[in-house]
FIKOL-91751 format. One record per residue (C-alpha): x, y, z; residue number from 1; residue in three letters. Coordinates in nm, 4 decimals, decimal comma. Example, Ala and Ser with C-alpha at 12.3 -4.5 7.8 and 13.67 -1.06 7.14 Angstrom:
! FIKOL-91751
<site <1,2300; -0,4500; 0,7800>; 1; Ala>
<site <1,3670; -0,1060; 0,7140>; 2; Ser>
END
This chain:
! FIKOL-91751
<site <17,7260; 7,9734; 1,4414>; 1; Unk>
<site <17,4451; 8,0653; 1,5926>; 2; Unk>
<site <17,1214; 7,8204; 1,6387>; 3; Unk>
<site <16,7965; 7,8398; 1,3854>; 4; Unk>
<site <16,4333; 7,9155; 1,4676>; 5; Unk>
<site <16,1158; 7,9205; 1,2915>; 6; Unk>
<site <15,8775; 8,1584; 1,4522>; 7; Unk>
<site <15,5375; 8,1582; 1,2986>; 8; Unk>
<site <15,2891; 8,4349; 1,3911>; 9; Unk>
<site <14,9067; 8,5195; 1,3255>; 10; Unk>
<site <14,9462; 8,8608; 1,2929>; 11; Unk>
<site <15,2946; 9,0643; 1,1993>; 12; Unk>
<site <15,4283; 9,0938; 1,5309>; 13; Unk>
<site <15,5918; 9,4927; 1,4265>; 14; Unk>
<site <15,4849; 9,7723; 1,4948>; 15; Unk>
<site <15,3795; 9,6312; 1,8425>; 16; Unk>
<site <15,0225; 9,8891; 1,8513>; 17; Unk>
<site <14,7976; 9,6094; 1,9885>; 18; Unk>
<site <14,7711; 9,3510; 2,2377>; 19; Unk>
<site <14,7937; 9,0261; 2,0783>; 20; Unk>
<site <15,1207; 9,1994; 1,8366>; 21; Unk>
<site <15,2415; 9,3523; 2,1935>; 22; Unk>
<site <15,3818; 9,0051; 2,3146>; 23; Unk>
<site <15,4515; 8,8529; 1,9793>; 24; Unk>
<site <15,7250; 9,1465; 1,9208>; 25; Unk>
<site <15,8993; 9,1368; 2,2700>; 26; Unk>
<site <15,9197; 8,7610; 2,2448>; 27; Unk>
<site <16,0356; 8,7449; 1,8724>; 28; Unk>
<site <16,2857; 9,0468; 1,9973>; 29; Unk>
<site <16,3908; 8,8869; 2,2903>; 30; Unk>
<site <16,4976; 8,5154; 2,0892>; 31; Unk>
<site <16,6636; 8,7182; 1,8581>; 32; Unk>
<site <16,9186; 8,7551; 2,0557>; 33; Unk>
<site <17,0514; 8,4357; 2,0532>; 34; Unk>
<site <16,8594; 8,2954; 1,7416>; 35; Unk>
<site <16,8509; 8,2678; 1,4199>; 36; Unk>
<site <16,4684; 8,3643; 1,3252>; 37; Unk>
<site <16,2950; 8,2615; 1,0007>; 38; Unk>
<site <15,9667; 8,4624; 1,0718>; 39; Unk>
<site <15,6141; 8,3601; 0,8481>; 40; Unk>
<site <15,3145; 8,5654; 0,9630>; 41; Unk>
<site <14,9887; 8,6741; 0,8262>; 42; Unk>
<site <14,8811; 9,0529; 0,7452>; 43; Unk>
<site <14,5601; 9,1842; 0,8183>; 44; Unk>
<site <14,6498; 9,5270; 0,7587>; 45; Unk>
<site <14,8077; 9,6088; 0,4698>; 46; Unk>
<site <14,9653; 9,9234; 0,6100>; 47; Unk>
<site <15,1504; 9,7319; 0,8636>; 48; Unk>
<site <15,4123; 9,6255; 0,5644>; 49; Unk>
<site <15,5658; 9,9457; 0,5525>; 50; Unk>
<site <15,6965; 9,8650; 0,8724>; 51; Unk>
<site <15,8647; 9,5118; 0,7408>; 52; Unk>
<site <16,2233; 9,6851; 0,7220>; 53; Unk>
<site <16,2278; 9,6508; 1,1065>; 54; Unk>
<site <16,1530; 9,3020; 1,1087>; 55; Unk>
<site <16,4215; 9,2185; 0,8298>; 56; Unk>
<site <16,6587; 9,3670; 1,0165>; 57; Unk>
<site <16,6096; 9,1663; 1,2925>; 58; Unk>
<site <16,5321; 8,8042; 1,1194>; 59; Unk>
<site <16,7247; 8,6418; 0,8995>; 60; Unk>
<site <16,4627; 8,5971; 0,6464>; 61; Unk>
<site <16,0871; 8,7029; 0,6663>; 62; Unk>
<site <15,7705; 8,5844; 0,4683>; 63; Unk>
<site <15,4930; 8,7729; 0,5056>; 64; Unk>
<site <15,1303; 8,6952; 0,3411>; 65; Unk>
<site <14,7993; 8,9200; 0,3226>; 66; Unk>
<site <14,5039; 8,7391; 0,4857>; 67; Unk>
<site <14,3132; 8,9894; 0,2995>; 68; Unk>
<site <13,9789; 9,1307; 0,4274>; 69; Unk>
<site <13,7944; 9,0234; 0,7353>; 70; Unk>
<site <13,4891; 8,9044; 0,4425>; 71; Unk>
<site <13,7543; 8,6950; 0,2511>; 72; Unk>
<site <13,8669; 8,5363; 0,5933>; 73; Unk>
<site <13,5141; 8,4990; 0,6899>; 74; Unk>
<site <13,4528; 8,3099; 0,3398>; 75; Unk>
<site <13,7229; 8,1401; 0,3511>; 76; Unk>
<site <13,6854; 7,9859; 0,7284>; 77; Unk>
<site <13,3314; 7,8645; 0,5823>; 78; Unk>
<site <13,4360; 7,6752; 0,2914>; 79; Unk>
<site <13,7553; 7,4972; 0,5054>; 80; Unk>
<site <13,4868; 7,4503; 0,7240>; 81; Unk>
<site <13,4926; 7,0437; 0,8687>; 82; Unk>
<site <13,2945; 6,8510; 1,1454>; 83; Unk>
<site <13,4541; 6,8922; 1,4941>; 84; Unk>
<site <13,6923; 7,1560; 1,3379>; 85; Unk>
<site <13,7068; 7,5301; 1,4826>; 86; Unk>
<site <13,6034; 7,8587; 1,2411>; 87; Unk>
<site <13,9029; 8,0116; 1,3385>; 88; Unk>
<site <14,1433; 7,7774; 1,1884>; 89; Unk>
<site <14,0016; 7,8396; 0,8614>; 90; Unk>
<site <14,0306; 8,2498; 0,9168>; 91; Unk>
<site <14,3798; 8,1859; 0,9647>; 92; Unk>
<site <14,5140; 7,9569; 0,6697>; 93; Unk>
<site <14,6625; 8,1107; 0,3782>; 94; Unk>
<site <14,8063; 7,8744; 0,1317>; 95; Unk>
<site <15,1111; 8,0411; 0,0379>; 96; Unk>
<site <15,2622; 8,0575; 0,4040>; 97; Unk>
<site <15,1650; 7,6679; 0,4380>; 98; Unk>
<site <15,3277; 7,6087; 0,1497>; 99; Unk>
<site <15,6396; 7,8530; 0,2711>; 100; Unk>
<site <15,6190; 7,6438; 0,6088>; 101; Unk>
<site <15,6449; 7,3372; 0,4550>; 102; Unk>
<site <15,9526; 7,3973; 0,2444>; 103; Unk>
<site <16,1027; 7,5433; 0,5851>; 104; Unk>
<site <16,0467; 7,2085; 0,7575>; 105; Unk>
<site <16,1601; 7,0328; 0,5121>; 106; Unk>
<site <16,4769; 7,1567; 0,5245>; 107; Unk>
<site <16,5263; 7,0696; 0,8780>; 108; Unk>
<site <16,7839; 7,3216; 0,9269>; 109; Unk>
<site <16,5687; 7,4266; 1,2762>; 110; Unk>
<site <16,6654; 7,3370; 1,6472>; 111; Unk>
<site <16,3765; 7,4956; 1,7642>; 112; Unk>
<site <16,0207; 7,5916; 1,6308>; 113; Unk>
<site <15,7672; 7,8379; 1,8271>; 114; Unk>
<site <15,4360; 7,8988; 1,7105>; 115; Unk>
<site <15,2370; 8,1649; 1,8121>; 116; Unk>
<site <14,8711; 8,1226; 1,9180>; 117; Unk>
<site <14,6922; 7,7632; 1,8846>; 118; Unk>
<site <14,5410; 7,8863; 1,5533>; 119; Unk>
<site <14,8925; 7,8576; 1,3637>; 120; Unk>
<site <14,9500; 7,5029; 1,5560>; 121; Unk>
<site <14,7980; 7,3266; 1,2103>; 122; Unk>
<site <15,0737; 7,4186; 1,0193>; 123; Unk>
<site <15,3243; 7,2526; 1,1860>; 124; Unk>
<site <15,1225; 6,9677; 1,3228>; 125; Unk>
<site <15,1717; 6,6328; 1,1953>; 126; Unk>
<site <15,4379; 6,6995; 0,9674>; 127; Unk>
<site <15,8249; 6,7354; 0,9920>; 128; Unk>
<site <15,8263; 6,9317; 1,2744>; 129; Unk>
<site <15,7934; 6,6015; 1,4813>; 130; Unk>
<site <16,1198; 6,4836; 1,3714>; 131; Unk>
<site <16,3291; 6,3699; 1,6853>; 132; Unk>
<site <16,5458; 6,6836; 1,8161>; 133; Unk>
<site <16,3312; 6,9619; 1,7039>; 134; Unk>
<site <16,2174; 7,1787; 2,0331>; 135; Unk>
<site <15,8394; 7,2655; 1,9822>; 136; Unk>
<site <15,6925; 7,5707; 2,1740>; 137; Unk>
<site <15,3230; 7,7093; 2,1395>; 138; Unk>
<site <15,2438; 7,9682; 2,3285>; 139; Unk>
<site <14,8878; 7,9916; 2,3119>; 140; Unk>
<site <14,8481; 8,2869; 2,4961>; 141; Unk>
<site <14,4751; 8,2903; 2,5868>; 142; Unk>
<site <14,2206; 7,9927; 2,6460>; 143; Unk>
<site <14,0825; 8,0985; 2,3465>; 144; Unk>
<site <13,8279; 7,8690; 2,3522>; 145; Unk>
<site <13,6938; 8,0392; 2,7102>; 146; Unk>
<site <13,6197; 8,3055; 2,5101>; 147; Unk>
<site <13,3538; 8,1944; 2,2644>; 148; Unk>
<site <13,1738; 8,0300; 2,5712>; 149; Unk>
<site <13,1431; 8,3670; 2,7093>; 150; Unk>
<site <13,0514; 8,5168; 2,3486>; 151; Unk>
<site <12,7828; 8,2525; 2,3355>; 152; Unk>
<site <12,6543; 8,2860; 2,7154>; 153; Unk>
<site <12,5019; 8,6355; 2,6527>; 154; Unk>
<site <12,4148; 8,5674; 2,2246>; 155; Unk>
<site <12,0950; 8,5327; 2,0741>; 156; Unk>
<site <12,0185; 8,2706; 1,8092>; 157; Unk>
<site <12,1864; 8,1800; 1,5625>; 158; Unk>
<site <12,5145; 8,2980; 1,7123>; 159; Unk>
<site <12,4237; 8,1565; 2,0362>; 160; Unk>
<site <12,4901; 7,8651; 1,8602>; 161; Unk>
<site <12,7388; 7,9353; 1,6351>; 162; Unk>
<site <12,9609; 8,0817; 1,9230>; 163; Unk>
<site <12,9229; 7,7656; 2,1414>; 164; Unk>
<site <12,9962; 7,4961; 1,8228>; 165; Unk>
<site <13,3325; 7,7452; 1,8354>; 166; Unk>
<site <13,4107; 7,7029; 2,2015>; 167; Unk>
<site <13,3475; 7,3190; 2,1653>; 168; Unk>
<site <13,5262; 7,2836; 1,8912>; 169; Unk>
<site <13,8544; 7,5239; 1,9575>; 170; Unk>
<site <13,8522; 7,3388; 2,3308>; 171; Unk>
<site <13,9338; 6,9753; 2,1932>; 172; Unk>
<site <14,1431; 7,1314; 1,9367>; 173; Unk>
<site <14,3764; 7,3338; 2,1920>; 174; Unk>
<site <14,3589; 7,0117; 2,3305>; 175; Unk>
<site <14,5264; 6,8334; 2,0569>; 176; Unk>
<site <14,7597; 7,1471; 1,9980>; 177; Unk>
<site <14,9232; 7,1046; 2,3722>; 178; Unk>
<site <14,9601; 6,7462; 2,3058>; 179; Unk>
<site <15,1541; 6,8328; 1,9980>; 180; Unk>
<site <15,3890; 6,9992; 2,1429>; 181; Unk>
<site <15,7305; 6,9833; 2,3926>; 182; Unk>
<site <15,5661; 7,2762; 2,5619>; 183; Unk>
<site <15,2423; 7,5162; 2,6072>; 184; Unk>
<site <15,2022; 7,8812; 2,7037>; 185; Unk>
<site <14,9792; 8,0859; 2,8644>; 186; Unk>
<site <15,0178; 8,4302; 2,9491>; 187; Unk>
<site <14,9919; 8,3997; 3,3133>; 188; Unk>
<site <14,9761; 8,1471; 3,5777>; 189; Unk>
<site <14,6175; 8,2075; 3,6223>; 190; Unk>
<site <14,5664; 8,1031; 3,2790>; 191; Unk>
<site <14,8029; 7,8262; 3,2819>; 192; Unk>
<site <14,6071; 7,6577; 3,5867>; 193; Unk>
<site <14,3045; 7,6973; 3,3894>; 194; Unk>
<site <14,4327; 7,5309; 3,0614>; 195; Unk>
<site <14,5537; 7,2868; 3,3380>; 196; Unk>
<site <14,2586; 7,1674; 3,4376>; 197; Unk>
<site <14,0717; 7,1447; 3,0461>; 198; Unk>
<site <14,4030; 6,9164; 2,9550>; 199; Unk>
<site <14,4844; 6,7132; 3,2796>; 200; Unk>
<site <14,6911; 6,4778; 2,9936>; 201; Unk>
<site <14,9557; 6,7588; 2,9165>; 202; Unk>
<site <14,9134; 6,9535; 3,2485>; 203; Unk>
<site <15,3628; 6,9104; 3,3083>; 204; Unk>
<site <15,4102; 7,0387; 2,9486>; 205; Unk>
<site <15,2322; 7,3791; 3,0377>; 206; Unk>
<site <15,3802; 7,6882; 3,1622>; 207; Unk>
<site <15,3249; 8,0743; 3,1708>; 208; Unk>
<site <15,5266; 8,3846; 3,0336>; 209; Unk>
<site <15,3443; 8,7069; 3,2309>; 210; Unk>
<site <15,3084; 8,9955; 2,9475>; 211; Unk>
<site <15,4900; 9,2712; 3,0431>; 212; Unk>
<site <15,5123; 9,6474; 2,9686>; 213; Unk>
<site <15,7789; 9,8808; 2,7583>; 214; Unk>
<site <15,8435; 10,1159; 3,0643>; 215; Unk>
<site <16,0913; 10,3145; 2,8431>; 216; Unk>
<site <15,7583; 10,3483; 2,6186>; 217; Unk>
<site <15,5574; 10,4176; 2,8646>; 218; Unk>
<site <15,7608; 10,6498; 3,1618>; 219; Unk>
<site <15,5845; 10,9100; 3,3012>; 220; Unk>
<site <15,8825; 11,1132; 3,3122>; 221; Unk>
<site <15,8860; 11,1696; 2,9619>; 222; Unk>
<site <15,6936; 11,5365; 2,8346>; 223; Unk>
<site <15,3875; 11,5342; 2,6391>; 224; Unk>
<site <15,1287; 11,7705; 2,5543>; 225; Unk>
<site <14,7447; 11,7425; 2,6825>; 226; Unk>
<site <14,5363; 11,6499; 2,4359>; 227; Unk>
<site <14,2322; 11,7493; 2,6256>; 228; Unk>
<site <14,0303; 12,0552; 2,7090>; 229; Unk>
<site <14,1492; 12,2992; 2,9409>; 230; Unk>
<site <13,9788; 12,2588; 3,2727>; 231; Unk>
<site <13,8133; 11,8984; 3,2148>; 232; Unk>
<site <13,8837; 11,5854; 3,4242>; 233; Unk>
<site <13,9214; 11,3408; 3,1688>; 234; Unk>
<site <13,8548; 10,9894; 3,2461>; 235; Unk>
<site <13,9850; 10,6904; 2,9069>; 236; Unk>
<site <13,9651; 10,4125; 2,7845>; 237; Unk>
<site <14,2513; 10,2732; 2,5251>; 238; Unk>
<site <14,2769; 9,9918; 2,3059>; 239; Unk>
<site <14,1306; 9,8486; 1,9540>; 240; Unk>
<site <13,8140; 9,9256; 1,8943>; 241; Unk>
<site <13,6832; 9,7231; 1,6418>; 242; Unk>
<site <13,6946; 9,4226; 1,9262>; 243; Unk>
<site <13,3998; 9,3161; 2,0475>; 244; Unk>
<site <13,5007; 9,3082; 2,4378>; 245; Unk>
<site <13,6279; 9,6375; 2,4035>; 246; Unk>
<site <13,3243; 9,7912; 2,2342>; 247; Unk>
<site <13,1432; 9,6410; 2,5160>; 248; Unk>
<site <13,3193; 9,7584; 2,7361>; 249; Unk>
<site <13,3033; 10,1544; 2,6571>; 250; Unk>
<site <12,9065; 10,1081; 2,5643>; 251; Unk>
<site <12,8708; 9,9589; 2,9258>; 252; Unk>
<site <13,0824; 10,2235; 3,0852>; 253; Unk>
<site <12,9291; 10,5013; 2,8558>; 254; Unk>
<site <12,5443; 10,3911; 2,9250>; 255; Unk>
<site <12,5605; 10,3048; 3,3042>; 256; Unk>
<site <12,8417; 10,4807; 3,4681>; 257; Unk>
<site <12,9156; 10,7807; 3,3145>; 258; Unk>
<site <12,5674; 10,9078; 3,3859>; 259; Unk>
<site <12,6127; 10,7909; 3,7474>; 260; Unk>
<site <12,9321; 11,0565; 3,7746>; 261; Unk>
<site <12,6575; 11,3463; 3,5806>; 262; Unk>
<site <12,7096; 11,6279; 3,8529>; 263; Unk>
<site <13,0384; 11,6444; 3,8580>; 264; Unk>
<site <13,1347; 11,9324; 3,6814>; 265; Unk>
<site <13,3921; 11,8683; 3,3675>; 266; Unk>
<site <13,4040; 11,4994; 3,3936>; 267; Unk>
<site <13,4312; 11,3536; 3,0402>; 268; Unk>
<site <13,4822; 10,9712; 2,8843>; 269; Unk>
<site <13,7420; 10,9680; 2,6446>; 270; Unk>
<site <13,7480; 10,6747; 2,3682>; 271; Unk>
<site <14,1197; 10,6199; 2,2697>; 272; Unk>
<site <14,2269; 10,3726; 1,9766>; 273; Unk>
<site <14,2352; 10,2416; 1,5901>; 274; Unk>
<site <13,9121; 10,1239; 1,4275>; 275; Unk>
<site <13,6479; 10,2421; 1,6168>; 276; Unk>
<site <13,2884; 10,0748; 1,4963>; 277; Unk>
<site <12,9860; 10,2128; 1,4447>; 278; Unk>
<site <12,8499; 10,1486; 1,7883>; 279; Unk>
<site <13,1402; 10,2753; 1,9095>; 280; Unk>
<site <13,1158; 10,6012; 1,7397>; 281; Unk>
<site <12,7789; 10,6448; 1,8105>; 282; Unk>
<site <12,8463; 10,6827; 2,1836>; 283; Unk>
<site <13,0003; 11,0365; 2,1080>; 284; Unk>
<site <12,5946; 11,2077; 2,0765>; 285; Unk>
<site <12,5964; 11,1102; 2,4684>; 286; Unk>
<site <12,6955; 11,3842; 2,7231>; 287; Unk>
<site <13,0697; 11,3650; 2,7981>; 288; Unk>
<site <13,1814; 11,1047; 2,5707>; 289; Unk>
<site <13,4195; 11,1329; 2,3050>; 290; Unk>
<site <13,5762; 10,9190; 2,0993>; 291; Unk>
<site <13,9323; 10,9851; 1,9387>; 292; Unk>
<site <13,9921; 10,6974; 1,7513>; 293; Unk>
<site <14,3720; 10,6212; 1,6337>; 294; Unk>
<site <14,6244; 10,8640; 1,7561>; 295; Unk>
<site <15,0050; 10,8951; 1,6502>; 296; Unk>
<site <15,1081; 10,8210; 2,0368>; 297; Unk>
<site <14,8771; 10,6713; 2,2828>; 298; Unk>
<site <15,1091; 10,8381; 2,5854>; 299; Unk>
<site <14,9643; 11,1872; 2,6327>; 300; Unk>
<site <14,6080; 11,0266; 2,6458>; 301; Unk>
<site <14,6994; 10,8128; 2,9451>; 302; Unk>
<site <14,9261; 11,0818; 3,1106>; 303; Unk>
<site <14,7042; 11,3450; 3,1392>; 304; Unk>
<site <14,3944; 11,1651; 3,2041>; 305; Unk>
<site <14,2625; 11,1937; 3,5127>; 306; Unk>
<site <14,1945; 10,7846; 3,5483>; 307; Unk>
<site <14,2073; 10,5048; 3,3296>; 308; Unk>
<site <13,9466; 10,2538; 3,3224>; 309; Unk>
<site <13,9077; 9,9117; 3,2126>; 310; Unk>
<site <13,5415; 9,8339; 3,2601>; 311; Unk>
<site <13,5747; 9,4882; 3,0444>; 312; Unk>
<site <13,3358; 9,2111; 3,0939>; 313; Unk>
<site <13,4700; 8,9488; 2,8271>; 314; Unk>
<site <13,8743; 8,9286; 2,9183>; 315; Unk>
<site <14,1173; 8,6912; 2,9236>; 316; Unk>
<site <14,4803; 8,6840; 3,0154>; 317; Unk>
<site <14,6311; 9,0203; 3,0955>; 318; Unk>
<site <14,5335; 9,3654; 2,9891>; 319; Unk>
<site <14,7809; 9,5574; 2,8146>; 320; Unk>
<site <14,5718; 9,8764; 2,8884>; 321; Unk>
<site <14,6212; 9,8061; 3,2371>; 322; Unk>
<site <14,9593; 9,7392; 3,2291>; 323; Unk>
<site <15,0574; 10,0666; 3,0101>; 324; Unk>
<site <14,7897; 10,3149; 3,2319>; 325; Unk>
<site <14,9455; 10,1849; 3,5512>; 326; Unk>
<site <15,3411; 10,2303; 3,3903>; 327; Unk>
<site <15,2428; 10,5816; 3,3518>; 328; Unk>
<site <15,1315; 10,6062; 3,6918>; 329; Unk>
<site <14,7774; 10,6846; 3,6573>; 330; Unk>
<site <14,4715; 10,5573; 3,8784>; 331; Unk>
<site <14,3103; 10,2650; 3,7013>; 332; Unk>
<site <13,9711; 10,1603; 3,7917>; 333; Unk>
<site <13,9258; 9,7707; 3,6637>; 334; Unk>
<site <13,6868; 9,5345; 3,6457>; 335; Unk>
<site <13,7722; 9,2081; 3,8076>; 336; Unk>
<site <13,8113; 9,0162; 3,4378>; 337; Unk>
<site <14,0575; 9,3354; 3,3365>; 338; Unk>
<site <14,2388; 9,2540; 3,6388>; 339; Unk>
<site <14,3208; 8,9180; 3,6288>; 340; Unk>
<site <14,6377; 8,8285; 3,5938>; 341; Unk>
<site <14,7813; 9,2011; 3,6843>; 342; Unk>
<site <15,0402; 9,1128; 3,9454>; 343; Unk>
<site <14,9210; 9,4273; 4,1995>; 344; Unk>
<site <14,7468; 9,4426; 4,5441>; 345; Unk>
<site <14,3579; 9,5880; 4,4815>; 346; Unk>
<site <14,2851; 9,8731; 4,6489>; 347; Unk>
<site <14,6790; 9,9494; 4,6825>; 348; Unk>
<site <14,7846; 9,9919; 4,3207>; 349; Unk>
<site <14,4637; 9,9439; 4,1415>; 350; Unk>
<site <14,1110; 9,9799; 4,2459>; 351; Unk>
<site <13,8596; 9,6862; 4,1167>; 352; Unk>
<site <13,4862; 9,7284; 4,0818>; 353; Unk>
<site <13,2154; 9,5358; 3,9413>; 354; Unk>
<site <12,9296; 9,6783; 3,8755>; 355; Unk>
<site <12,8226; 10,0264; 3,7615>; 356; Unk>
<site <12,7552; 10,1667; 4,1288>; 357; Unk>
<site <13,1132; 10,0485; 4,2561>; 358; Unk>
<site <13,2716; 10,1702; 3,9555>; 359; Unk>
<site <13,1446; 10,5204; 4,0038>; 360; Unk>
<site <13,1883; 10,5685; 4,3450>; 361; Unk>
<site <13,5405; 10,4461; 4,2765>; 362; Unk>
<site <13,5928; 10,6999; 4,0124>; 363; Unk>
<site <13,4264; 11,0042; 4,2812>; 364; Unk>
<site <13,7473; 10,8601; 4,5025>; 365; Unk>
<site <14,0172; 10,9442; 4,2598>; 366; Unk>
<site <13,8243; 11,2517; 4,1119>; 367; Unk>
<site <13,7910; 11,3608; 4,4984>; 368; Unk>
<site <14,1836; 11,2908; 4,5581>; 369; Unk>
<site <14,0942; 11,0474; 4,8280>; 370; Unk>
<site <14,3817; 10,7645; 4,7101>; 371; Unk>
<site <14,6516; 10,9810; 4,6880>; 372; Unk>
<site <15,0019; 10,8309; 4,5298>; 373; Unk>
<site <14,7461; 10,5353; 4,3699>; 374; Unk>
<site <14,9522; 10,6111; 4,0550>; 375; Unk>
<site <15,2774; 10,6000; 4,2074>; 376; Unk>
<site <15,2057; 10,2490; 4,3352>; 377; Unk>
<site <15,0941; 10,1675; 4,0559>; 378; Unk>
<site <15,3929; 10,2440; 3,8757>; 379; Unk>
<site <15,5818; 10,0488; 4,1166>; 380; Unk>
<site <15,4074; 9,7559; 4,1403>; 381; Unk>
<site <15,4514; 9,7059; 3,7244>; 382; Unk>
<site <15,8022; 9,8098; 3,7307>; 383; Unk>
<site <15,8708; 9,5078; 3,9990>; 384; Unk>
<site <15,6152; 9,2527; 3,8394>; 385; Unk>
<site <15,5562; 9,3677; 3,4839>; 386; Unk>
<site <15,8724; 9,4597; 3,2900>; 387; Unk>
<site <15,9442; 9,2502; 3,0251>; 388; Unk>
<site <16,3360; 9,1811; 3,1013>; 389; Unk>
<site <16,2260; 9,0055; 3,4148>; 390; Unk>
<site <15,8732; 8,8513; 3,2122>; 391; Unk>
<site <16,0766; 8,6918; 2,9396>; 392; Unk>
<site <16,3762; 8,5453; 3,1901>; 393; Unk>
<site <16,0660; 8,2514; 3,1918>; 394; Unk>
<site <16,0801; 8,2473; 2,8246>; 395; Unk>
<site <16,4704; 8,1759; 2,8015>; 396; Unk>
<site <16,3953; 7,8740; 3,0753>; 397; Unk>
<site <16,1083; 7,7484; 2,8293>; 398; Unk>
<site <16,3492; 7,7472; 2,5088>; 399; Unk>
<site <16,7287; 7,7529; 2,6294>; 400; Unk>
<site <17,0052; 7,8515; 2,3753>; 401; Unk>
<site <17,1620; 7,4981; 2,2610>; 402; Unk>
<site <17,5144; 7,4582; 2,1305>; 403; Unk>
<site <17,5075; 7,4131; 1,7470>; 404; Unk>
<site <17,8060; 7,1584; 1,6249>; 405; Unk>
<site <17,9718; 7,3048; 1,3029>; 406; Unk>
<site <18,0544; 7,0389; 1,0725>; 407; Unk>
<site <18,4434; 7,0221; 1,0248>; 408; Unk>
END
């Protein structure tokens, strides 16, 4: 008889297209080896539930709830709105998976519980999941809160405001959340010692679980077709890009370096990934840049690009983008908040630049061939850092297997 976990999840952790879903399904894959899963999780997509066969199949049971559109979250966050209580909290409640949660608990058939991110913390918190015996893991994955404070350093009023009353207020509550539980996670030891630091009181309780990359996914090896013009030199940029650090990111890149890299002849910006917003797509009427928006497999993009570049301003944790451009040995120029947390030696497996002008003349490096095998180390140092069998070894020391009596 195998042991019992409830896993509870923010977003449907399958298929694993996006960062935040990325780590959810190799940890939820990885425990299901030796656990029993009972998975609830939120949908913000309805599309995503034709893929809830896979997650069946590796659960034994699976509840599932819409969150409905980003306007009904938005209302509802407002009116569950309370004094010294985060937005976010609000976004993320939907009755009918409390309510499934609860009757879970209740039947304290669990060893173990592990919620992922701090904004599903509130419904376990305070109720039977503090019964004596019960293992409780959150991994929290970013400092959330870090974020907003950066969202609010460069806002205007009102959201100036609003942003900062949501860094205040999801601070003290990740806070709380640590204290809560047996143990915290970050998703890298650079984030852990910050987290350290906010909550000196549960500082021993909090640990780290690096993300990782699929380097089966993402091999180099592997054949795939260009998807770009014959004779460019095709520079992208992957990820979601309905996300505000992301669509800052490619404006940035596509406003102030791309014109810095005009002469050279066929160099074009490329704009890979789901959801792109208008301000996004409004970057393709500027010389060289086009954007793509979702593609069946994000592989050829990175493979025959000539450099991948994570120009991000607003980051936290580890960049999946880096990770996966860097598997499939391509040059990656970062920013320094893209790199953090990337376990690789700058200017050996990854070049880092900070502003516009060191970005560029970065870029004129690889374009030149002056780093030759950059890609090649870069593939090795993710392969020896970055792969999630080693990654989630941490994981199995955070939430060991026990031995479950079977009543005679």
């Amino acid at each position: 008889m195998r042991p019992r976990l409830l896993f509870l999840c923010h977003r449907i952790p399958y298929p694993p297209d996006k960062g935040d879903k990325i780590r959810a399904w190799h940890m939820l894959d990885r425990l299901a080896e030796s656990w029993d899963i009972d998975l609830g999780c939120l949908v913000d997509d309805p599309a995503d539930l034709r893929h809830l066969p896979v997650l069946q199949a590796r659960c034994a049971s699976v509840e599932v709830r819409e969150t409905g559109s980003r306007r009904q979250a938005a209302v509802r966050a407002l009116l569950r709105c309370r004094p010294g209580l985060p937005l976010s909290l609000g976004w993320f409640h939907e009755q009918g998976l409390w309510d499934w949660t609860q009757a879970q608990l209740a039947t304290r058939q669990h060893q173990a519980i592990f919620v992922y991110s701090s904004a599903m913390a509130p419904y376990v918190m305070g109720t039977e999941a503090q019964r004596e015996g019960t293992v409780r893991v959150l991994d929290m994955v970013d400092v959330d809160s870090e974020k907003w404070r950066a969202y609010a350093a460069d806002a205007k009023p009102p959201m100036r405001q609003v942003w900062a009353r949501e860094a205040r207020t999801l601070r003290a509550f990740e806070r709380r959340a640590a204290a809560a539980f047996d143990r915290t996670l970050l998703v890298s030891a650079a984030e852990a010692a910050q987290f350290r630091g906010m909550a000196p009181e549960v500082a021993a309780r909090v640990d780290h679980v690096d993300n990782g990359v699929d380097l089966s996914a993402f091999d180099p090896s592997q054949p795939t077709q260009s998807p770009y013009a014959a004779g460019s030199r095709p520079i992208v940029f992957t990820g979601t890009m309905d996300y505000r650090p992301n669509i800052e990111a490619v404006s940035w890149f596509a406003t102030q370096v791309m014109p810095l890299l005009a002469d050279l002849p066929g160099v074009e910006f490329h704009i890979v990934g789901a959801n792109p917003a208008p301000a996004v797509r409004a970057l393709a009427a500027l010389p060289g840049v086009h954007v793509a928006g979702a593609v069946p497999r994000i592989q050829p993009w990175i493979a025959h690009a000539a450099c991948a570049v994570a120009p991000l301003r607003i980051a936290r944790g580890i960049q999946n983008k880096v990770l996966e451009a860097m598997a499939m040995a391509r040059p990656v120029v970062a920013s320094p908040e893209a790199f953090e947390g990337v376990r690789a030696l700058p200017g050996r497996d990854i070049l880092v630049a900070e502003d516009a002008e060191a970005m560029a003349e970065a870029l004129r490096g690889v374009l030149a061939g002056r780093h030759p095998g950059l890609g090649a180390r870069a593939r090795s140092a993710v392969t020896e850092a970055h792969d999630w069998r080693a990654t989630l070894r941490r994981l199995d020391a955070v939430l060991p297997v026990p031995r479950v009596r079977v009543a005679a």
